[in-house]
N, C-alpha and C positions, 0 to 999 in steps of 0.2 A: 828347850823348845827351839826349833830352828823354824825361820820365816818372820818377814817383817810384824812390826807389832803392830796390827791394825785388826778391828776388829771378828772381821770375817776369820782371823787365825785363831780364836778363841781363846787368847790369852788371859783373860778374865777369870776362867771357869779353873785354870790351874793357881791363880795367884790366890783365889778365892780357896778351894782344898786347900793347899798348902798351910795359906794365914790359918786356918781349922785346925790343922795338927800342929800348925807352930804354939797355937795356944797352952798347951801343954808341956812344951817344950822349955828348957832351961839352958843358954847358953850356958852357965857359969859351970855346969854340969856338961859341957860338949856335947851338947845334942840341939843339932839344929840340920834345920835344912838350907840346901842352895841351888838357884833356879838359874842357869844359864841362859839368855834367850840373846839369839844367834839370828840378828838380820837386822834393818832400818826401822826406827819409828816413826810410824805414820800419825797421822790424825788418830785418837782417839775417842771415843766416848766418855762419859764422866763415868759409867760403870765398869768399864777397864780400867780406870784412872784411881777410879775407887777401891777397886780390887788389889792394883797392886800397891795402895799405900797400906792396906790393911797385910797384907804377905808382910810386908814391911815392916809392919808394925808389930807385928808376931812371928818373931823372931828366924824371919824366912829372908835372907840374901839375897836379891835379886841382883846380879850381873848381867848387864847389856853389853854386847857386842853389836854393833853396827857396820863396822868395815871390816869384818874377818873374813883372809884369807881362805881358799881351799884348805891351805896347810895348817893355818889357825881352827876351821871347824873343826878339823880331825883332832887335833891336839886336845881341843875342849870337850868333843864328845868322850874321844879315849879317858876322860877325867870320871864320866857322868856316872853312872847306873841306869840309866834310859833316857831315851828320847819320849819327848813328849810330841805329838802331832795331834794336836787336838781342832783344825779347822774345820768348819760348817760347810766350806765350800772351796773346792781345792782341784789343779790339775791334774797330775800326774805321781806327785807325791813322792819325788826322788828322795830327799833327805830320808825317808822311810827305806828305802834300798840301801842308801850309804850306811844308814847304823845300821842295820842289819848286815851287811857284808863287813863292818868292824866289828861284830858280834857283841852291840850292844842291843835289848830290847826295847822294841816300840809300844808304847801306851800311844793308838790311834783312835781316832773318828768313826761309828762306824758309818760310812756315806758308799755309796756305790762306787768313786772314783778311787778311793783308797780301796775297797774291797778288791780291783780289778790291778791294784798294781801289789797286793800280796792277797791272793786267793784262798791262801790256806791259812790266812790268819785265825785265831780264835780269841 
């Protein structure tokens, strides 16, 4: 996920999926998942706060990056399997162009402003 962690980015709603399939999940067996999330922590709610102790807590990796470079994001996405864009309310929606011109895929929002910066999404 790239964009600060504050609510409006909907950070919540993937730590929450995640913690769900981590349930089932067994490191000891190599199977787990890992959530990058690429930008500053902001003020949160307790149901963000909640969310990611539960990812946490089922067996889901959560990596914060707050001061990463241009050359650090690239490095981290090129790691990923997708980007996640999941805000409620959003400008322009560039980190959504950057992974896509690294040819990784976008799991987005469907909101009007993200519609209008990849049109041909599905």
């Amino acid at each position: 996920m790239i964009g600060s962690m504050d609510d409006r980015k909907n950070h919540a709603l993937a730590f929450w999926a995640l913690g769900l399939m981590g349930r089932g999940m067994d490191r000891n067996l190599g199977i787990a998942s890992t959530l990058h999330v690429i930008g500053a922590r902001r003020p949160t709610s307790d149901a963000t706060r909640d969310a990611l102790a539960f990812a946490r807590a089922n067996n889901v990796t959560v990596i914060e990056h707050h001061d990463a470079s241009d050359t650090q994001v690239q490095e981290i996405r090129s790691t990923c399997l997708a980007t996640l864009y999941l805000s409620w309310s959003e400008g322009f929606g560039l980190p959504i162009l950057e992974s896509l011109a690294q040819g990784i895929p976008v799991i987005a929002s469907d909101i009007p402003r993200i519609e209008h910066t990849c049109p041909t999404a599905e």
